[in-house]
C-alpha positions, 0 to 999 in steps of 0.5 A: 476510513479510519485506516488504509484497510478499512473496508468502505461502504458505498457511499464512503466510496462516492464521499472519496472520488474527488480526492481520490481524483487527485490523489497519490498523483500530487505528490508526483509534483515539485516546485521549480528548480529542486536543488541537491536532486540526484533523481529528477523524473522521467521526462515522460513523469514531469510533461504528463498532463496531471503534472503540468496541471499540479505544478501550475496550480504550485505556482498559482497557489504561490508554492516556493521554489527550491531554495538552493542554499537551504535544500529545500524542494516543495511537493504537493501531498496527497490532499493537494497541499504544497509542503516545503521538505527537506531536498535529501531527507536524512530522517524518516519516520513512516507511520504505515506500512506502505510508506515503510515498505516504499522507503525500505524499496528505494534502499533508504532506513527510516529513522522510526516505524510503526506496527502493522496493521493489528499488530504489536510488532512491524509485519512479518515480511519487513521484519529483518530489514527494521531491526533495530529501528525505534517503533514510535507507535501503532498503524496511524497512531503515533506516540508523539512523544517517540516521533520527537525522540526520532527527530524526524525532517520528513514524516510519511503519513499515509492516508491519515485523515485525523486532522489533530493528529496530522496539526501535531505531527506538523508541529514536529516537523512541517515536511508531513506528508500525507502521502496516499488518498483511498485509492489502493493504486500502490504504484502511485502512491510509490511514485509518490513517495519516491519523488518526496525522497527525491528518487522517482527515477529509482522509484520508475525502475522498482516499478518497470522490474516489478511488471517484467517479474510479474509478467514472467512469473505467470506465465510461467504457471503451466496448467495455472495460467489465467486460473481464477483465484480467490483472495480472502482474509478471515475475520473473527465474524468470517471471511471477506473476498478481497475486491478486484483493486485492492493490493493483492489482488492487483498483483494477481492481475498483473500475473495474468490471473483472473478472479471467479465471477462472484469477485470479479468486482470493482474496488479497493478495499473487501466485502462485509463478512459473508455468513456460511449460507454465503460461503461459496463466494470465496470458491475459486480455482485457487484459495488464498487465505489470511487472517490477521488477528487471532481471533481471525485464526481461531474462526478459520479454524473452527469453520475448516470442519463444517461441512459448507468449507469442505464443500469448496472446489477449491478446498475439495481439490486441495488447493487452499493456501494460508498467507501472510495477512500483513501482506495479502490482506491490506495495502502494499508496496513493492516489496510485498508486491514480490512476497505475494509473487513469490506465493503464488508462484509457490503455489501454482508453479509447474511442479 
């Protein structure tokens, strides 16, 4: 898919199993003794079968080991490919939001941003933790020019699947990595990215907070634990239902909600824009909608007054909420993990 959020079509979801097998889950692997580590993994992280099985093929593949003059450590990406990078990074630039979110969760600044998706500026939600830092271009489409200008010794490249672009970006720097496979898992893929900045101890604890805050939170929903709540973001030619893998709604989940029927879907990504006729596939108990573009906000605006809208339980009940598109429409990190906690708790929350 052209980028994280992209919606995929059934037979690019089958193209993708194989490298989805292996995944964010490669990242997770070093080479034989890191140097200057001041986060080594879990026990539990480093004896996991995957592990052993990806730090064998390292050494087979003939992967260097740490060079403990150089600082240097060697992971596997995404793909599978042993890169060699820098032991304790100084200077990151992320070219997704995920990666952005992951870095600024692990208390680390990047050296260079880019936009959110749709978007001429970062999302909303970061926005005060990335003053200041340069912007190198849009969502997986850097400006070459301005990633050399951030000097980068580690860059993050989500799932960039753009060869030319990933040669060039290498050329800047060979500690490029391509840091997520089209798997929506967003604690992998953090895992991932922790453990390339050489903090997947801290990376464990982000995520073991994250599940007990989760947790909590619904089960402190009163009459509104296990509702079913529907996800939907609106596009120029309608609205699509988010399917049960993808980020936001992962974190529904793991609040112990639940999703209605017509959504109570495999996958990772959302459905086609449905037609008015089809309207009563995004009804719930609860409605959560978002927009990213204009476009978007114009088209919700114009359908809130047909009659088809209107005949929505969920909107009958006044229980639609408008969210944040950049957090609840596309893929995630630990720190919209919590945004999306906080509306929801917001929103359902005993009054």
């Amino acid at each position: 898919m052209s980028t994280p959020q992209s919606p995929l079509s059934p037979a690019r979801r089958r193209a993708v199993q194989a490298l989805a097998a292996t995944g964010a889950a490669a990242l997770l692997l070093v080479g034989c003794g890191s140097s200057g580590s001041s986060d080594k993994g879990s026990s539990s992280e480093q004896n996991s079968p995957s592990a052993n099985a990806s730090a064998n093929a390292s050494a087979s593949a003939g992967a260097p080991a740490a060079d403990a003059a150089g600082g240097k450590r060697t992971v596997k990406d995404a793909t599978g490919t042993a890169v060699e990078i820098p032991a304790e990074p100084k200077r990151i630039v992320t070219l997704t939001q995920e990666d952005l979110d992951a870095v600024l969760a692990l208390g680390l600044k990047p050296a260079g941003i880019t936009n959110g998706q749709g978007l001429s500026e970062p999302p909303a939600y970061l926005k005060d933790k990335v003053q200041g830092i340069p912007v190198v271009g849009n969502l997986l489409q850097p400006v070459m020019d301005k990633v050399i200008a951030a000097k980068p010794d580690l860059i993050l490249a989500g799932d960039m699947q753009d060869q030319q672009v990933l040669k060039q970006l290498r050329e800047i720097t060979p500690a490029t990595l391509v840091t997520m496979a089209p798997t929506d898992d967003w604690k992998l893929s953090f895992r991932g990215i922790g453990n390339a900045v050489n903090k997947l101890d801290q990376a464990n604890k982000v995520i073991a907070d994250y599940d007990a805050k989760a947790a909590k939170a619904g089960g402190e929903l009163g009459e509104n634990k296990g509702k079913a709540v529907s996800i939907v973001r609106w596009n120029p030619t309608g609205p699509s239902w988010m399917e049960k893998k993808q980020f936001a709604s992962g974190v529904a989940l793991d609040m112990g909600l639940t999703r209605p029927q017509a959504q109570d879907k495999d996958g990772n990504a959302h459905t086609p824009a449905l037609s008015l006729e089809k309207i009563n596939e995004i009804d719930g108990d609860w409605l959560f909608l978002s927009t990213l573009t204009d476009d978007g906000k114009a088209a919700l605006k114009d359908v809130q007054s047909k009659p088809a809208y209107q005949e929505l339980n969920a909107v009958k009940n006044n229980h639609t909420v408008t969210v944040d598109g950049s957090v609840w429409s596309t893929r995630g990190g630990p720190l919209a993990a919590d945004a999306v906690i906080g509306d929801i708790s917001k929103a359902l929350g005993a009054k």
